[in-house]
N, C-alpha and C positions, 0 to 999 in steps of 0.2 A: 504494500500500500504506500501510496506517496504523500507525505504531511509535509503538508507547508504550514509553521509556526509562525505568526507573524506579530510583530513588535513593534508599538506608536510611537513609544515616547522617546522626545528627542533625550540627549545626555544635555544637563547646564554646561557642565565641565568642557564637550565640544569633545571628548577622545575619542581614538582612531579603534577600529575594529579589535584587532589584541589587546590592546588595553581595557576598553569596554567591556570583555568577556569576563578577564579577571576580574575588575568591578562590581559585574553584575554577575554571583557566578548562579544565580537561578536561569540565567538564560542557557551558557549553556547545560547544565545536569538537567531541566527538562526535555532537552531537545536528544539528547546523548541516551537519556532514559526510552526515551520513543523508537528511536535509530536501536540500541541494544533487547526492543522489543520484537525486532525485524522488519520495521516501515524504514524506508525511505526517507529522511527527513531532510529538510532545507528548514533555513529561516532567512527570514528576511526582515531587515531590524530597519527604523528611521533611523536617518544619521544626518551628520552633518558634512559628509563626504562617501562618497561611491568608493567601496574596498569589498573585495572575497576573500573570507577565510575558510581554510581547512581545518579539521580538526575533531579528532575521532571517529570518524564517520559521517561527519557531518558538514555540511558547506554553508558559513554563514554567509548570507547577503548582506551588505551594508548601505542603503540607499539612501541618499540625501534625498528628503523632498522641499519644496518649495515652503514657507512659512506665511502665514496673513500676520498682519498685525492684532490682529481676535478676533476670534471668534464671535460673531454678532448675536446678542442676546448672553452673552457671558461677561462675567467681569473677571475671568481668570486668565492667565500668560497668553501670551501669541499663541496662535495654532498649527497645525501643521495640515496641509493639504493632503488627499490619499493618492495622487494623481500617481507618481510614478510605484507607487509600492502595488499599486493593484494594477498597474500596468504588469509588473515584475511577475505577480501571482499570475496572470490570466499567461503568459509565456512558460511557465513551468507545469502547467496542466496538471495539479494536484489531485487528489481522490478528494482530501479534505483538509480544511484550513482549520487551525488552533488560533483564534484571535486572543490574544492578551491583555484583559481588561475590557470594562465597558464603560473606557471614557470616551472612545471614541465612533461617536458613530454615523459620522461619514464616512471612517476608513469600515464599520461593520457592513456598510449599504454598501460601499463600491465594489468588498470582495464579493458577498453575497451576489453581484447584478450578474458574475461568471455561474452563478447556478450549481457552483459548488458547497458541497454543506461545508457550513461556518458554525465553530464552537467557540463561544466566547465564554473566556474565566474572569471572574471577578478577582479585583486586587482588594478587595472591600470599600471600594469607593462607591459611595452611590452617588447614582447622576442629580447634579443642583435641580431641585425644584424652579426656577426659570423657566430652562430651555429645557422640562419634561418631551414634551410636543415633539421635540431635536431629535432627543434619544429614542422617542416610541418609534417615529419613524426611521432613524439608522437601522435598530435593531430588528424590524419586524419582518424581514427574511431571515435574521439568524437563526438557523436549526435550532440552538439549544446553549 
């Protein structure tokens, strides 16, 4: 099976693919975990530069994408556009996407519109009351 794990949030810090992995090490031990279960796995992580890594079986993606200055109807940090990460997903033809978190859900709709099941994991953040409306509608193609 082919998982494509995918990752919104930009780093503050602005580090480079090896770096960010040690950082972050839930990113990779989940992806390592799925890959050591006999899928396939890629990820493909926001960045703030375009880098490929190897690394146990696994090939991260690192893709910068575009930034708005916010999100409208939010009063939280700049955003981040899904334009190239679900570009990236729809050319690796996965079985099924792991989204990472439910803050984001313009990147939940754009993976979702390739018609592949989408699993989104909460980080325990719940979406701001605000922009509910925002998030009914990113999330309501996500499988689960």
């Amino acid at each position: 099976m082919r998982v494509l794990q995918v990752g919104c949030a930009l780093d503050p810090r602005r580090r480079g693919g090896e770096e960010l992995l040690e950082a972050w090490p839930t990113l990779p031990a989940v992806a390592r975990a799925v890959s050591r279960a006999g899928a396939e796995v890629v990820v493909l992580q926001a960045a703030h530069a375009d880098a490929v890594v190897e690394r146990d079986g696994v090939t991260f993606r690192f893709v910068a994408e575009p930034r708005i200055a916010r999100v409208p109807g939010t009063r939280g940090p700049a955003g981040v556009l899904p334009l190239r990460l679900a570009r990236a997903a729809a050319v690796l033809k996965p079985e099924v996407i792991h989204l990472g978190g439910l803050a984001f859900p313009l990147h939940a709709r754009a993976l979702a519109t390739s018609g592949v099941p989408v699993l989104a994991r909460d980080h325990a953040s719940a979406p701001p009351a605000r922009n509910a409306a925002v998030h009914r509608w990113g999330h309501a193609r996500v499988a689960a």
